[in-house]
Every structure is written in C-alpha cells, then in structure tokens.
N, C-alpha and C positions, 0 to 999 in steps of 0.2 A: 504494500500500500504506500509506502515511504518512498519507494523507488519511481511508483509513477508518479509521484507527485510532485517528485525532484524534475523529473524529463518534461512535465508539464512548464513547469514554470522555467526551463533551460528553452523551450522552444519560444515560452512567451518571448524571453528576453533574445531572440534568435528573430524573432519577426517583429518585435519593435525595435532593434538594431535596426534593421532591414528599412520600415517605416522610417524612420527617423533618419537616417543617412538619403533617403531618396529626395524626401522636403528640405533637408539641409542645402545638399547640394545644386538644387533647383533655386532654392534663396538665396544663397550665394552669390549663386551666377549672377541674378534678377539685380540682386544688391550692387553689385558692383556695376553692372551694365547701364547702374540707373544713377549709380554718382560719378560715376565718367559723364555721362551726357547732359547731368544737370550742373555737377560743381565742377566739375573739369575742365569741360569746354562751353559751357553756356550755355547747352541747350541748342546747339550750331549742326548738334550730330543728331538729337532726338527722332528717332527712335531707335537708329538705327546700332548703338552700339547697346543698346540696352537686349536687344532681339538676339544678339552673335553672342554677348554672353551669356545670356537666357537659352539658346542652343548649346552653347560650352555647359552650361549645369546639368541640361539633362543627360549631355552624353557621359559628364563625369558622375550622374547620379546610374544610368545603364552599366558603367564601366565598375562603380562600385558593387552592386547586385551580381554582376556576373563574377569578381573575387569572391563575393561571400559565396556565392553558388560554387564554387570549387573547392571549397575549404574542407578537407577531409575530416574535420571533428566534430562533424555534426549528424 
C-alpha cells in the first residue's frame, strides 16, 4: 500500500515537472520577446521580435518534454 503511494505521488511530481517546464519556457520566451520590442527598441520592432521569441519558447519548451521523455528513471 506504501509502495503505490510513493509511485503515485513520484508520477504527480513527474507530470507537474513536465507542466511547469512547458508554461515556463513559453513565458520566457513571451517575456523576453516583449521587453526587446517594448524597452529595447521602442516599440520600432513590435511585434515582431516578440513572435520569434515566443516561437524560441515553445520549441525550447518541445525540446524540454522530449529530454524528460528519454530519461531512463522513470
């Protein structure tokens, strides 16, 4: 009974890893992309740098899911 209830709560924390790295790395990107174009450059580049790092987050947010998908301890 102890055993499953240790694996339950190893997976919760394996798929809120998972959640949480995906929003992060999607903010991130968003974050940055949106104070380049607003404090950086004035607003001169809007929208556009904010969209290429909003694409950079999600591909580093896919690239993170696919390390944790390989990780042989789970």
């Amino acid at each position: 009974m102890a055993g499953e209830r240790q694996e339950v709560w190893k997976l919760l924390t394996i798929f809120g890893t998972i959640g949480m790295t995906m929003v992060f790395s999607v903010f991130i990107g968003l974050g940055i992309g949106y104070f380049l174009d607003h404090k950086v450059f004035d607003g001169r580049t809007a929208p556009w740098l904010t969209l290429i790092f909003l694409g950079f987050g999600i591909a580093a947010a896919f690239k993170n899911l696919y390390v944790l998908s390989q990780r042989k301890d789970l």
